[in-house]
N, C-alpha and C positions, 0 to 999 in steps of 0.2 A: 611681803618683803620686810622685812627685820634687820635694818642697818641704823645704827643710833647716829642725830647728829653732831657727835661727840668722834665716835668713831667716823666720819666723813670727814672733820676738819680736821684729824690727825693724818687721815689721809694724803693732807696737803701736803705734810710734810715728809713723806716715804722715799727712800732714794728709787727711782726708776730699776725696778728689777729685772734682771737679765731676761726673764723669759719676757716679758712686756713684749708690746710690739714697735719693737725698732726697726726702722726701714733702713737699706741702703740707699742712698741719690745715685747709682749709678745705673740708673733707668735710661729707656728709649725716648726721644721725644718728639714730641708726646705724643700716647698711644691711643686716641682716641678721634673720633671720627668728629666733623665737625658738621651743624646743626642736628644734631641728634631731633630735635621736634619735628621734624621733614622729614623723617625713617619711617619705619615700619615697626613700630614696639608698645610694648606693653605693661605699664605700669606694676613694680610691686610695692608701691606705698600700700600703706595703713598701719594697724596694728601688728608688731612682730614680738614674739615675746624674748624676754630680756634676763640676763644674770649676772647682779654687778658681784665682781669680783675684786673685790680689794686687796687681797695680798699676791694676787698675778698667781693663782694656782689653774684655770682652768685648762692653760697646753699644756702643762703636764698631764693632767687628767685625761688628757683629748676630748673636750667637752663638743667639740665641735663633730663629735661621731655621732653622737646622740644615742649612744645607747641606751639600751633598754634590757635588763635583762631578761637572760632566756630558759634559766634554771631555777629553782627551789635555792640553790650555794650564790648565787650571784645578786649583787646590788651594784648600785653606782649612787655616789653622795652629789649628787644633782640630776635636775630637768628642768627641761625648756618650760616643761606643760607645768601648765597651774599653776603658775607663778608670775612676777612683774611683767605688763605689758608695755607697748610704750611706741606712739606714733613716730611711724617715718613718713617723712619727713618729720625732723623736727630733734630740739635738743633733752636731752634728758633731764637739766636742771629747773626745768622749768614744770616737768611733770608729776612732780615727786618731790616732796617738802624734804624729807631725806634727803636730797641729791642733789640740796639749790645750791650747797659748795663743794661737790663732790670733783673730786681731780684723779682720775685712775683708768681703770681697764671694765667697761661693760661688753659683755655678749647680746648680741642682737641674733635672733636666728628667725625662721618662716619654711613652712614649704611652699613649694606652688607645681601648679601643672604645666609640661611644658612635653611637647617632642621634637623630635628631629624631622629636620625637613627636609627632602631630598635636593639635592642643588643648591641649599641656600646655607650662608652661616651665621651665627647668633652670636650674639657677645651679651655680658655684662658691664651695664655703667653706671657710675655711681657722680651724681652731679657734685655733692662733695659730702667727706665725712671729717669728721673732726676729733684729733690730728691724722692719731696714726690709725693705722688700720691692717690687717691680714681678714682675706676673704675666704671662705673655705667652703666647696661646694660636692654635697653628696660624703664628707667627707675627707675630702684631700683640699692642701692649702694651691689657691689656683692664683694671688693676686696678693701684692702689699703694695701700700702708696701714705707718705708721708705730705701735709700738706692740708688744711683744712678748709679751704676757701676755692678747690679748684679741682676738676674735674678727674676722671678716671676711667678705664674701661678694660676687659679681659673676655676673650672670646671660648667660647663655652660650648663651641661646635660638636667637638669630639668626648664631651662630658657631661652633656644631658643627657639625663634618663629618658626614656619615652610614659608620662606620667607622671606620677608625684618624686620630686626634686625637694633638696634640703639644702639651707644657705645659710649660714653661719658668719659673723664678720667681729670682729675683736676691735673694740675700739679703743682707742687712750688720748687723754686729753692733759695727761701728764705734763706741766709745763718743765721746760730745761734749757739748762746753758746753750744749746745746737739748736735750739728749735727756733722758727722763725714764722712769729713772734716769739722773745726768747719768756727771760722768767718773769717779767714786770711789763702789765701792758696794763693802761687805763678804760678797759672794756671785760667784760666779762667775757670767763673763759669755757663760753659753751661747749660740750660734748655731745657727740653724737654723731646718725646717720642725717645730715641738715639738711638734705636734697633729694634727688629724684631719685628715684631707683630706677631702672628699666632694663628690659630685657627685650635687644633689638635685635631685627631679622633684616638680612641682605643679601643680596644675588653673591653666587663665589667670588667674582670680582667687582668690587663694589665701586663706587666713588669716596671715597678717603677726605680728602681733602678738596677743599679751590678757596680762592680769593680774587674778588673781585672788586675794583673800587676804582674810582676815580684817579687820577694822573694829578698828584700834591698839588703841580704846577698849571697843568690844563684843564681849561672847562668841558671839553668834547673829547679826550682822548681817553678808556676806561684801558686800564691794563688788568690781565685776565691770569689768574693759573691754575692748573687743576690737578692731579696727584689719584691715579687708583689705587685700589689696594696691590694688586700684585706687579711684576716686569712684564707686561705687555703694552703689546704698540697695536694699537686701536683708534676712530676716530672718536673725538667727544664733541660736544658739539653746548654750547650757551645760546641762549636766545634770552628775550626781552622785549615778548611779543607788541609791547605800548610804542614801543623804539622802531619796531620792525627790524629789531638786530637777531639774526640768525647764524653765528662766528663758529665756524670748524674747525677746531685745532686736531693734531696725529699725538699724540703720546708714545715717551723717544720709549726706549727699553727698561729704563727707570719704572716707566707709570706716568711719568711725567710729563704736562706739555703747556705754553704759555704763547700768549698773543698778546698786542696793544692792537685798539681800534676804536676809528673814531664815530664819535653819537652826533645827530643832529637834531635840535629842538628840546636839548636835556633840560628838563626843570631837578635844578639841584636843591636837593633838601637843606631845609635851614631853621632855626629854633623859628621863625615868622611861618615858614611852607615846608612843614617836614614830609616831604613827597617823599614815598617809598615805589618800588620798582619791580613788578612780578619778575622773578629771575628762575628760569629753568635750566639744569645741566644737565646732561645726558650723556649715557654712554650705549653701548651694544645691550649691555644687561641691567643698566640700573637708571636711576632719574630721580633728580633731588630738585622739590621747588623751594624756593625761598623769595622774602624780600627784604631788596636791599635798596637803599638811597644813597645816592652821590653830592658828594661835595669834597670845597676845596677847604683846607685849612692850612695855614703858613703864619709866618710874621715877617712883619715889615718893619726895622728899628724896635721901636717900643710898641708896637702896635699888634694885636692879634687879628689875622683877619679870618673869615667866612666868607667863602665865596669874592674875594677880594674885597670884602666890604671888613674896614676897623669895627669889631665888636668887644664891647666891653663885657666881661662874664660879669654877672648878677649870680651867684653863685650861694648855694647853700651845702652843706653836707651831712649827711646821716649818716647811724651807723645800720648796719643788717638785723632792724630788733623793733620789736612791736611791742612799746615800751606799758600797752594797758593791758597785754597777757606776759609782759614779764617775760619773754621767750623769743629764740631769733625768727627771722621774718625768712619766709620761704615758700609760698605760693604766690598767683597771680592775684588775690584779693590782698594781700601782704603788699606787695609793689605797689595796686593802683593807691590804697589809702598811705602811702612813703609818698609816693611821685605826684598826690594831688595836692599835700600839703605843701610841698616844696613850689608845686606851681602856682598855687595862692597865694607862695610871697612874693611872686614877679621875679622868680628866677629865668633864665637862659641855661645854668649850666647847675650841676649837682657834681661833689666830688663822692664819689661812695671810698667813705674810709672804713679801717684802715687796712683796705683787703678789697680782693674782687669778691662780691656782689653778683646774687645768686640770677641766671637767664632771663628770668621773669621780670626782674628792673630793668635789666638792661635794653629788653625789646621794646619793652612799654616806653622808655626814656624816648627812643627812638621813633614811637610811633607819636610823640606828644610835642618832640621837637628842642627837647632837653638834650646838650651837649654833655657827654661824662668825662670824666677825670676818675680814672682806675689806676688801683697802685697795688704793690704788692704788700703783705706786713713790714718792710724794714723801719721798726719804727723803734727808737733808740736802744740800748742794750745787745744790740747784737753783737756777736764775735765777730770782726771784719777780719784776724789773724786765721779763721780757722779754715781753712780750703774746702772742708764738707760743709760747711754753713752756707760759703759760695755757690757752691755746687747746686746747692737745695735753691738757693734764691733765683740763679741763673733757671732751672728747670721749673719755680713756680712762675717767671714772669711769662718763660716760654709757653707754660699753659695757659696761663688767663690771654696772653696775645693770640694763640693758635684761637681759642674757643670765641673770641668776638673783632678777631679783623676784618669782618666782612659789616661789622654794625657800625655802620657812619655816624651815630652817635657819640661815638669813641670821639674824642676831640685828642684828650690826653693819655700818653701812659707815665703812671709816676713811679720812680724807683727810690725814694726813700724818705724818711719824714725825721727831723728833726735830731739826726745826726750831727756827732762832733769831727773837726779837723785833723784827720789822719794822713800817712801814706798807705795806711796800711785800708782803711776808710773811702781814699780815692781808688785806689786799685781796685777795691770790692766791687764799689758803683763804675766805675770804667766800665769794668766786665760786663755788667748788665745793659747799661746804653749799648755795647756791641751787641751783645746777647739780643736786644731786641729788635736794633737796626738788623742783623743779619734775617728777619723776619719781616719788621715794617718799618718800612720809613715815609711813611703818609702822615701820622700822628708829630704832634708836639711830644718832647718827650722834657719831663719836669720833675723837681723834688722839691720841697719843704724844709727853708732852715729854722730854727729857732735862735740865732744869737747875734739879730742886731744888737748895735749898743750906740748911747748915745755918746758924742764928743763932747766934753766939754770947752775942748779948744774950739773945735767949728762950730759947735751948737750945729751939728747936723744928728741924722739918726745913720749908722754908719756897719756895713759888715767885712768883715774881713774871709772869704773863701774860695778859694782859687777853681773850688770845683764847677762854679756857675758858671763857668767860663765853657764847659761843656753842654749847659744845657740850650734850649729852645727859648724856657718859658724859666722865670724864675720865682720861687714864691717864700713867701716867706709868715710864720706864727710870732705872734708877735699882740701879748697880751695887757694894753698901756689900761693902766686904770686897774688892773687885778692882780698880776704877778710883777709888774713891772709899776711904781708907782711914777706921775708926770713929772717932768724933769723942768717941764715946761707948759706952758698953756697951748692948749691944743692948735691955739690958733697961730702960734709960731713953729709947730712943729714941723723944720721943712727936712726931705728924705733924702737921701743920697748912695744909694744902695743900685748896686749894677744898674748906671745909670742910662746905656746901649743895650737892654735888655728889657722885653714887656716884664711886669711886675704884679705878681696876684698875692694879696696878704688870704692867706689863704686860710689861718684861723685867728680870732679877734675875738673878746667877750670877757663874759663873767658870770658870775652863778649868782641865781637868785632861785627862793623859793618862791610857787606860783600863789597868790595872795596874799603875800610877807610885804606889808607897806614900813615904812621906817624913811631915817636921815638920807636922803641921797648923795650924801657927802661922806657915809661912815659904809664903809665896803663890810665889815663885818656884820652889820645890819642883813646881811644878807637879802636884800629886799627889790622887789621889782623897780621899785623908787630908784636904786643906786643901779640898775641893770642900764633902766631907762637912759639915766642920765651918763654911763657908761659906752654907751651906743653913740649918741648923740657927741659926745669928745672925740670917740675915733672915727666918726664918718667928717668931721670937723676936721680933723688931721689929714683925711684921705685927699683934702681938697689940695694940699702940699706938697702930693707926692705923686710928680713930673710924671713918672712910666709908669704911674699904674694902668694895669690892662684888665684889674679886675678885683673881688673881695669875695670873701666866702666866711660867713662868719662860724665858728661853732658854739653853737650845733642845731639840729631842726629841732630834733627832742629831747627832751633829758633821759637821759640814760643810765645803765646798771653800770657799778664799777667796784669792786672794794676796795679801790682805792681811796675812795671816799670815806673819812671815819666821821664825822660830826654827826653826833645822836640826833637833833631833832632836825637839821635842816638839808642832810644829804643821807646818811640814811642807808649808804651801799649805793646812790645815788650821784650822777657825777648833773649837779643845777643847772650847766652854762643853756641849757636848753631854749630856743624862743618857746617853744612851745612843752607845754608840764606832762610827764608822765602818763596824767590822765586825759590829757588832749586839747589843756584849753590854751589860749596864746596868752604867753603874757606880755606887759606894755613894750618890752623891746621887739615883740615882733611887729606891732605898727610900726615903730622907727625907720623897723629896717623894710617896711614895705613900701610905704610914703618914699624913701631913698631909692629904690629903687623903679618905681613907679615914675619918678622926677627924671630920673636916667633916658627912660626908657621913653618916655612921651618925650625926648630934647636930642634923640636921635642916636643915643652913644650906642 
């Protein structure tokens, strides 16, 4: 491959050319079947080979034909073969010293074996790609989907070969005003196929959809629904053989059909007993197991509860990156070593920012007893004026909610981060809170501000936003001692922020390089000295602040960002990390494990 890094960072700047792959939002939702690892499929990860294409010529060409010539007169100025490879899962910038700030359009293509199977149908699904994407199989465009954190799927019944099959998928990671995350995000902006691929088989009427979960408000009452693929009325039938629950529902002419019923002797899952629950559904032709755990979550005043019990979140947050291979995180060895470190600090809860977070954290979270807080990107710069911006955000959140309502891990769904006061701003996030309630309203539903500020008349710390006033859960970023310098001594810092509302400072910190000792007094020292004692002032203040229901500091690890420019001490690097890069903890993550270990032995 032969792309100069000269020519990739000029790339950055290219306007988005027409042929790119631009999706429409005005898609079905969502078209995908839900626990895909409980099906019948077949992996096509590995190596696929690849053609980055930087001035967006290859639909013109139709590169996704794959021709080959067939005369002595005929050439074509590209192939797949003998050239860039490049794992999927997985992002391209991280594979390819060329491509570590490559922002544009690569071809990914593969064959594989595959036939038709008489009475069954198959589909294609792509756990996610990043952004955009147009899929092309055998040749013909069969799939586009916008969105790079959240799932996909396209049935492929009537368009497998029997035999060798050709897959082609056009990627672009081109950032823009519409897209969401828009043109400025402080993470790295990976490309690629970042997830599973698979190629799943299922009876002609499948099972689609269910949801099953516990009653918000009751310990013994599970409400039930389930959705098949076609309009037939059929019995389906759930069980939960440990329960001895065996519930027959009829499905109306929709596909659709839904029961409440109640359990006795339910051991409800909880960060202390994350009991999980063999769940089987059934229908005439098909049968999906799963496990799933039950619990209650609500608030009471200022309080969050579990299981009617006040729990304070212990809360840390990562982002989707395996910050010692430089590359997003996307297998099940990728989540255990995310979700073990987070649980060495004495967490209960992990927010995965600032995106839903690939299956394999999420089940794992679940099985460990980790509480999650999942959001979608709106994280500042977006267009709230523009109705397809909406549209996109409304259809991502609906995806991440359809792909994990049945994981009781789910505490939270968050719909935006550190947004300013609009109408045009409220109106956007309204949409989404309906957006998600008309799906779930079991979850806490919460966002992230950034603009307390303090009074100098009340000497309080003080916010002004009318849209808290919709949520569940409120939280708020809020950086004293690094963007914000003390106004005051930590130990008068008292809070006054939606004061009838539980309260999660949901990010807190400062950046320091791992082994950098210096003044703990002078923030430019950049130094674990000044981290340390950085921690120590805001968990000092935390003791002030009346609602709080919880703290999540950023971040577990330091991370990629370019937004980071400092030559020797960030590096494309964003510091606030407890933990460095290379893995080791530095002095604020005792702080903040001693803090929450004090917590947690005193009952909260």
């Amino acid at each position: 491959m032969k792309i100069s890094i000269l020519a990739s960072a000029i790339a950055l700047f290219l306007p988005l050319a027409a042929n790119a792959a631009e999706v429409s939002v005005q898609q079905e939702t969502p078209a995908f079947m839900t626990n895909v690892y409980g099906r019948d499929y077949t992996l096509l990860n590995g190596k696929w080979n690849a053609i980055v294409d930087l001035y967006d010529q290859g639909l013109k060409m139709k590169i996704y034909e794959n021709r080959t010539p067939q005369s002595k007169e005929e050439f074509y100025e590209y192939s797949f073969e003998g050239g860039l490879r490049l794992n999927v899962p997985g992002d391209w910038n991280s594979q390819a010293p060329e491509l570590k700030y490559y922002e544009g359009t690569v071809w990914y293509a593969r064959h594989f074996d595959a036939s038709p199977v008489p009475g069954k149908r198959q589909f294609l699904y792509f756990g996610a790609v990043s952004y955009r994407c147009r899929v092309y199989l055998n040749g013909e465009e069969i799939a586009s989907h916008e969105g790079g954190f959240t799932p996909f799927q396209v049935e492929v019944t009537d368009r497998l070969k029997d035999g060798d099959n050709f897959i082609a998928v056009e990627v672009n990671n081109r950032r823009t005003p519409d897209a969401i995350p828009a043109l400025a995000f402080d993470w790295w902006n990976y490309g690629g196929i970042t997830r599973d691929v698979m190629l799943i088989t299922t009876p002609e009427v499948y099972i689609k959809d269910y949801f099953i979960q516990l009653d918000k408000n009751s310990p013994d009452v599970i409400n039930a629904s389930v959705t098949l693929s076609g309009t037939v009325s059929e019995t389906v039938k759930i069980e939960i053989p440990e329960l001895k629950i065996s519930q027959e529902l009829v499905t109306d002419g929709n596909g659709r059909a839904s029961a409440s019923f109640k359990v006795k002797k339910l051991r409800r899952w909880s960060p202390d007993d994350p009991k999980l629950y063999d769940v089987i559904v059934s229908s005439a032709s098909d049968r999906v197991e799963e496990s799933i755990g039950f619990r209650n979550i609500s608030v009471d005043g200022t309080k969050i509860l579990i299981n009617g019990r006040p729990t304070f979140m212990r809360s840390i947050s990562f982002h989707e990156e395996i910050p010692q291979r430089r590359g997003r995180a996307f297998s099940e060895a990728d989540a255990v070593m995310l979700l073990s470190e987070a649980r060495a600090l004495g967490v209960n809860m992990v927010r995965l920012a600032h995106y839903p977070q690939n299956e394999y954290t999420v089940r794992l979270a679940e099985k460990m007893g980790i509480v999650l807080w999942q959001e979608i990107p709106i994280w500042q710069g977006i267009d709230f004026e523009d109705a397809g911006t909406q549209a996109k955000a409304q259809r991502m959140l609906t995806e991440m909610i359809t792909r994990d309502k049945n994981r009781c891990a789910v505490g939270f769904w968050g719909v935006a981060n550190e947004t300013k006061p609009s109408d045009a701003r409220n109106a956007f996030l309204t949409s989404l809170l309906e957006t998600g309630k008309s799906i779930d309203t079991t979850r806490l539903y919460v966002a992230a501000f950034d603009l307390v500020f303090f009074n100098d008349k009340t000497r309080h710390f003080e916010m002004n936003d009318g849209f808290t006033s919709s949520l569940d859960v409120v939280a708020v970023n809020k950086y004293m001692g690094w963007y914000h310098p003390w106004p005051l001594d930590p130990t008068e810092a008292v809070w006054d922020v939606v004061p009838d509302k539980p309260l999660i400072i949901s990010e807190f910190g400062g950046e320091a390089l791992y082994g950098q000792s210096g003044d703990e007094t002078v923030a430019s020292s950049w130094s674990e000295d000044y981290q340390a004692k950085l921690y120590r002032d805001n968990i000092e203040m935390f003791r002030h602040i009346p609602n709080l229901a919880g703290v999540s500091p950023w971040i577990l690890f330091d991370f990629r960002s370019p937004y980071r420019f400092h030559p020797t001490n960030q590096e494309d690097w964003n510091r606030k990390g407890l933990v460095s890069d290379q893995g080791y903890r530095k002095k604020a993550w005792y702080i903040m494990h001693d803090y929450y270990m004090d917590i947690k032995n005193n009952g909260r």
